[in-house]
VOGU-3710 file (C-alpha; in Angstrom, 3 decimals, decimal comma):
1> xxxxxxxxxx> 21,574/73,997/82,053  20,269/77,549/81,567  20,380/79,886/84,087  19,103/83,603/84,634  22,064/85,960/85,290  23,124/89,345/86,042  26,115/91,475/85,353  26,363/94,388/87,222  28,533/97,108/85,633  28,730/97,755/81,951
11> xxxxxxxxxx> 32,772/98,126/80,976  35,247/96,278/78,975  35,174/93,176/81,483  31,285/92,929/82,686  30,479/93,109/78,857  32,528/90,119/78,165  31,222/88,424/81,004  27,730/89,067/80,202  28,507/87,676/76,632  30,052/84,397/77,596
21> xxxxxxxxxx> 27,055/83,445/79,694  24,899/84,882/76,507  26,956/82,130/74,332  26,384/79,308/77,251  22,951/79,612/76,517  21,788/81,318/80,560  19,190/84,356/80,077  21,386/87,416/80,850  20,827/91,139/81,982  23,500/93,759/81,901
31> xxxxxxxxxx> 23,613/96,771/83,883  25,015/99,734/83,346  25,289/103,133/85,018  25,155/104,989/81,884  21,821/105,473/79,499  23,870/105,743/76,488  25,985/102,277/77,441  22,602/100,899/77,820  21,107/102,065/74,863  23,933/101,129/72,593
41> xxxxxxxxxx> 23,808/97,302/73,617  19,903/96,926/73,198  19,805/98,674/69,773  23,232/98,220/68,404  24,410/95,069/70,097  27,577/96,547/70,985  29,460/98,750/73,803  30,722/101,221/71,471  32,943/102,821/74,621  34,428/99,804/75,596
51> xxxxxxxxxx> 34,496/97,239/73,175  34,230/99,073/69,721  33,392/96,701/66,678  32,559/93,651/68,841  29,213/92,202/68,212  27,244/91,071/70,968  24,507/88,404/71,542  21,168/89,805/69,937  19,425/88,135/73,168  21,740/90,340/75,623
61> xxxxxxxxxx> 19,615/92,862/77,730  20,505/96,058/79,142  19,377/98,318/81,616  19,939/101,210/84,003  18,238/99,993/86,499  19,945/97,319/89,604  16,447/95,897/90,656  15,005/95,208/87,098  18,582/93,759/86,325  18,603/91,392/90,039
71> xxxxxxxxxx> 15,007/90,108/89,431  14,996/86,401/89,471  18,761/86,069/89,333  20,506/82,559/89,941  24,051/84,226/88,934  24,945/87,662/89,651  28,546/88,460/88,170  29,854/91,920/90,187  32,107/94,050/87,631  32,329/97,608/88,826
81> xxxxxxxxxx> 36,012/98,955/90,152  36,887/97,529/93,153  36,943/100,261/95,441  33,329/101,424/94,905  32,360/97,994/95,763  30,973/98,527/99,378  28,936/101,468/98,021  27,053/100,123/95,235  26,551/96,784/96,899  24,756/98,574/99,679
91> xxxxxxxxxx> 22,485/100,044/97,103  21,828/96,423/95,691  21,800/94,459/98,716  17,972/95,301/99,226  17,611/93,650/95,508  19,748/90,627/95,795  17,826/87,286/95,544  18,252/85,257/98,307  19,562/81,829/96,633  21,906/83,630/94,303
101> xxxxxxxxxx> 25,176/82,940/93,721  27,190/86,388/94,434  30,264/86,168/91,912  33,422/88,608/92,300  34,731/89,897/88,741  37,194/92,139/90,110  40,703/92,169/91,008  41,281/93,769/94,057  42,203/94,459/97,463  40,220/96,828/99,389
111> xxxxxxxxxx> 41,804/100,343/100,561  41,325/100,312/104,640  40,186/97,327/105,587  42,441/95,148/103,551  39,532/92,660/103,114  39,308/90,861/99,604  36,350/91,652/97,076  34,782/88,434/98,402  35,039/88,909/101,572  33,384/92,139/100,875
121> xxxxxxxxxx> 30,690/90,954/98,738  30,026/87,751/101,865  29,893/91,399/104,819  27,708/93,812/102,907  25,347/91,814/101,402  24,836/89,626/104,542  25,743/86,226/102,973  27,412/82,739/104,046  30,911/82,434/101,963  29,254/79,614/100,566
131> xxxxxxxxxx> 27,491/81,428/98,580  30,347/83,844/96,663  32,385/82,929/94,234  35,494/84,046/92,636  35,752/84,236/88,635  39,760/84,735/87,535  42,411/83,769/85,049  44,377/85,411/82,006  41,097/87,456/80,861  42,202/90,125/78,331
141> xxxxxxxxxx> 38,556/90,884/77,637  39,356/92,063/74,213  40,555/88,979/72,704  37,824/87,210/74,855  35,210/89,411/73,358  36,335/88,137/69,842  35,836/84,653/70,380  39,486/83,810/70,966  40,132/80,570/72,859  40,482/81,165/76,670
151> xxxxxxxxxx> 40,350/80,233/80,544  39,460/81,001/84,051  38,703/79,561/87,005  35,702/79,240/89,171  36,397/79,104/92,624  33,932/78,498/95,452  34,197/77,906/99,167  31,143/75,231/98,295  32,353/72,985/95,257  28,864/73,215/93,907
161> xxxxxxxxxx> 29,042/77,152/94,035  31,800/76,930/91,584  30,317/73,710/89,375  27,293/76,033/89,079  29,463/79,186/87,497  31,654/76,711/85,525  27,868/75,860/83,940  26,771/79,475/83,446  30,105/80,291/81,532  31,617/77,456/79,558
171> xxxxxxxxxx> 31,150/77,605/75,888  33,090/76,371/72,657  35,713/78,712/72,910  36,318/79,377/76,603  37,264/76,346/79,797  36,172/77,004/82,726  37,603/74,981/85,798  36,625/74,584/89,473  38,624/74,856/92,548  37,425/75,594/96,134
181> xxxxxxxxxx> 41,032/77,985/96,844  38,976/81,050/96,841  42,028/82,853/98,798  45,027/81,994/96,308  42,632/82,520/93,106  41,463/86,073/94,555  44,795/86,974/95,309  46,170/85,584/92,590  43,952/88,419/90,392  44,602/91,051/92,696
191> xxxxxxxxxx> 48,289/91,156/93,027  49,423/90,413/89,925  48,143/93,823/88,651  50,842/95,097/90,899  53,368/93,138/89,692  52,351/94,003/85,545  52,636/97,672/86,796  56,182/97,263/87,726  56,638/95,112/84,397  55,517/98,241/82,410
201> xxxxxxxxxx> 57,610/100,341/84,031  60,358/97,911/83,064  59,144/98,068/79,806  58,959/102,202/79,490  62,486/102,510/80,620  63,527/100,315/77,829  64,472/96,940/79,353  64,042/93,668/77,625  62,733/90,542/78,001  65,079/89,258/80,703
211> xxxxxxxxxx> 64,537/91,771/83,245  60,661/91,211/82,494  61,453/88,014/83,068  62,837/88,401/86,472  59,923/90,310/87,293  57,458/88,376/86,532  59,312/85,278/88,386  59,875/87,568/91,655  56,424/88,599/91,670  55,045/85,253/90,995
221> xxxxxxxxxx> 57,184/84,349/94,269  55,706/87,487/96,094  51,981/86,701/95,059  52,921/82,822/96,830  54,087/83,974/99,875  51,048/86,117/100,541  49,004/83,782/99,366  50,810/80,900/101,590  50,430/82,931/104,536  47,004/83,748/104,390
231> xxxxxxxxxx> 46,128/79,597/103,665  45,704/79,360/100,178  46,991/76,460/98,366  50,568/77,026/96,650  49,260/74,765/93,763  47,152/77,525/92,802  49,743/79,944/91,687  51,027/77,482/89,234  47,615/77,771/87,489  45,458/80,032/85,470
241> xxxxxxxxxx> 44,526/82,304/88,315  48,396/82,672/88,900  51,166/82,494/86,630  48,461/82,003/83,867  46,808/85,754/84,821  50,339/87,358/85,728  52,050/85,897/82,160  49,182/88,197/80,314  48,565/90,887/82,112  52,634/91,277/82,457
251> xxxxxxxxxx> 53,167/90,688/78,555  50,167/92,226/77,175  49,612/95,913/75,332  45,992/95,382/76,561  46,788/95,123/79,887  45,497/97,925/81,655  48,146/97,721/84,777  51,029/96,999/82,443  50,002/100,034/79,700  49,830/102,278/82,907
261> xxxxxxxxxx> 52,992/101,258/84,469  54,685/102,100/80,922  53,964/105,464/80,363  55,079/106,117/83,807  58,691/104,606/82,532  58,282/106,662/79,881  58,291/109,767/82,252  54,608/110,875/83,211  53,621/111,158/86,422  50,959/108,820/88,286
271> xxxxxxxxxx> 48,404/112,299/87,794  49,054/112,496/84,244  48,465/108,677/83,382  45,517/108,323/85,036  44,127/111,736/83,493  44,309/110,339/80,008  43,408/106,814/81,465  39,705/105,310/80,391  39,305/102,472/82,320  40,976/101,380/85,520
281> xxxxxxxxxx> 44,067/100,270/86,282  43,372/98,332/89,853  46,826/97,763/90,573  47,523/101,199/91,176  45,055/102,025/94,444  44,985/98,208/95,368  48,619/98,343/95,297  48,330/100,219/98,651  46,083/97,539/100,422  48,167/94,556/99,285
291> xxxxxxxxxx> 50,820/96,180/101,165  49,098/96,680/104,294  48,119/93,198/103,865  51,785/91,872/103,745  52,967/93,975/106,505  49,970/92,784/108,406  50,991/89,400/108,389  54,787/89,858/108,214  55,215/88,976/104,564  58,048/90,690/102,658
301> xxxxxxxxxx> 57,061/92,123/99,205  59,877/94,439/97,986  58,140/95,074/94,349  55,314/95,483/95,480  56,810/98,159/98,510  58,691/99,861/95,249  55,319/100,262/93,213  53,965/101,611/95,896  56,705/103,891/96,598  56,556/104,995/92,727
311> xxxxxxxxxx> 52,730/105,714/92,686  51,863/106,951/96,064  55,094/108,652/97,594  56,612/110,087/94,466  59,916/108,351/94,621  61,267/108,108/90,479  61,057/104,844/88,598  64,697/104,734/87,860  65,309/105,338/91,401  62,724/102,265/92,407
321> xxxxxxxxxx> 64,207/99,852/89,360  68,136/100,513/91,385  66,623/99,872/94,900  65,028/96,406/93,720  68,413/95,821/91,685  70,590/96,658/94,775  68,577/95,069/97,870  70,182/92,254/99,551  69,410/88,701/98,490  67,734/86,843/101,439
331> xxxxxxxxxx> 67,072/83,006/101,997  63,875/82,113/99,915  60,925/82,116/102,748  58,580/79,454/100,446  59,047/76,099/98,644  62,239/74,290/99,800  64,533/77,194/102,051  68,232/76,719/100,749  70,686/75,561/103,464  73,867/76,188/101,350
341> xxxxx> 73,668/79,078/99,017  72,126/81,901/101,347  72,485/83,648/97,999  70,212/81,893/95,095  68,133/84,412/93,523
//
């Protein structure tokens, strides 16, 4: 089935996006807030800023403008850093077409109001959460962009919401699959670039594989709790939109959250990283909403409190790695509680 799509917002991840429906066979327009972005992909076939040396589809369009970009839309992919999302969709929203399926890109949590990108997307643009969907999973756009084998999942309050972006993205080198948890595959994405922050940091003091390992596990068991609480399905963080996302972006040099948690192991300062930072690390300002979030609803997340701590209060990494080291071990609040051992890890 072909289908007319938009992607609004021309980095790493949009690009990519764009480009898989391109190879699904839809009709696809990419926007882009800069001329020269534009420019580059409808003469050069490439996003020379972003994605240097990648080719993209001949048949991709470009444009600078939201409205030319919305016209006639079936699919409209969202890709632009999660906090500016309220902004620029209240510039679209007047251009939106009125059957089209509104489909979250990012990985966030919005600063303030704690409310999800979807449930953003559903309030400013005046839409039934029918008709948003949520598009995660281990999505290094890089090796995506390449044609490397790879995953996500479509998730849709309305089963044929997702079916619909499963069609407008699967192609011979990249599965998608459908679920209807858009909670625990939205938070899924969001939190784990908390957790790969903390993994970095691991990493830029020096530590090994075991204590990433821990970190990854303990954050895997944060990311359920939330989730749990809020009424997603537990199932869901045994997937691609859970451990599958928080396995890459925790292990990979091309994660964004991890390579920014590093260098501040390594001794720079939250400032400094994100002044020689290109693209955008969502973990670090998210990091602050998922937080409020937990405390909200009474859900303890001590790596995420010490990432936090570490980006937004100043308190040293070293100092943050000994309080999560040093804490005292609790009964495990999801999954089977232990009766016995009130001290398993």
């Amino acid at each position: 089935m072909t289908f007319r799509c938009a992607v609004l917002g021309a980095g790493s991840w949009g690009t990519v996006v764009a480009k898989l429906m391109c190879d699904a066979g839809s009709e696809v327009t990419l926007w882009g807030r800069r001329p020269e972005v534009v420019e580059a992909v409808n003469e050069r076939h490439e996003n020379p800023d972003y994605l240097p040396g990648v080719a993209l589809p001949e048949q991709l369009r470009a444009t600078t403008d939201a409205a030319e970009a919305l016209a006639g839309a079936d699919v409209v992919g969202i890709a632009v850093p999660a906090q500016t999302l309220r902004d620029n969709l209240a510039d679209w929203a007047p251009h939106l077409p009125p059957d089209a399926l509104l489909v979250s890109l990012m990985k966030g949590v919005e600063l303030g109001t704690t409310r999800r990108m979807s449930e953003v997307i559903a309030e400013v643009a005046g839409v039934s959460p029918d008709r948003v969907a949520v598009f995660s999973g281990p999505n290094l756009a890089r090796e995506l962009a390449v044609g490397e084998p790879g995953a996500a999942v479509a998730a849709c309050a309305d089963m044929a919401g997702a079916e619909k972006l499963q069609a407008a993205t699967m192609t011979p080198y990249f599965r998608t699959y459908t679920s209807t948890d858009v909670i625990g595959v939205e938070l899924g994405g969001a939190v784990k670039n908390v957790i790969a922050l903390c993994v970095g940091m691991a990493v830029g003091l020096g530590f090994g594989d075991n204590t990433k390992s821990v970190l990854m596990t303990r954050g895997l068991a944060e990311i359920a709790r939330l989730g749990a609480t809020l009424g997603a399905d537990e199932h869901t963080f045994a997937g691609l939109a859970g451990m599958g996302d928080l396995v890459a972006s925790c292990s990979s040099p091309l994660s964004r959250n991890r390579t920014f948690g590093e260098n501040l192991g390594r001794g720079m300062t939250p400032d400094q990283v994100t002044a020689v930072t290109k693209q955008t690390a969502e973990g670090v300002k998210s990091s602050k909403a998922v937080l409020e979030l937990a405390r909200k609803h009474g859900v303890e997340m001590p790596i995420t409190e010490e990432v936090v701590a570490v980006l937004h209060e100043g308190k040293p990494v070293k100092e943050a790695g000994l309080a999560l080291i040093t804490r005292s071990p609790k009964p495990e609040r999801y999954g089977v509680t232990p009766k016995r051992d009130k001290h398993r890890p």
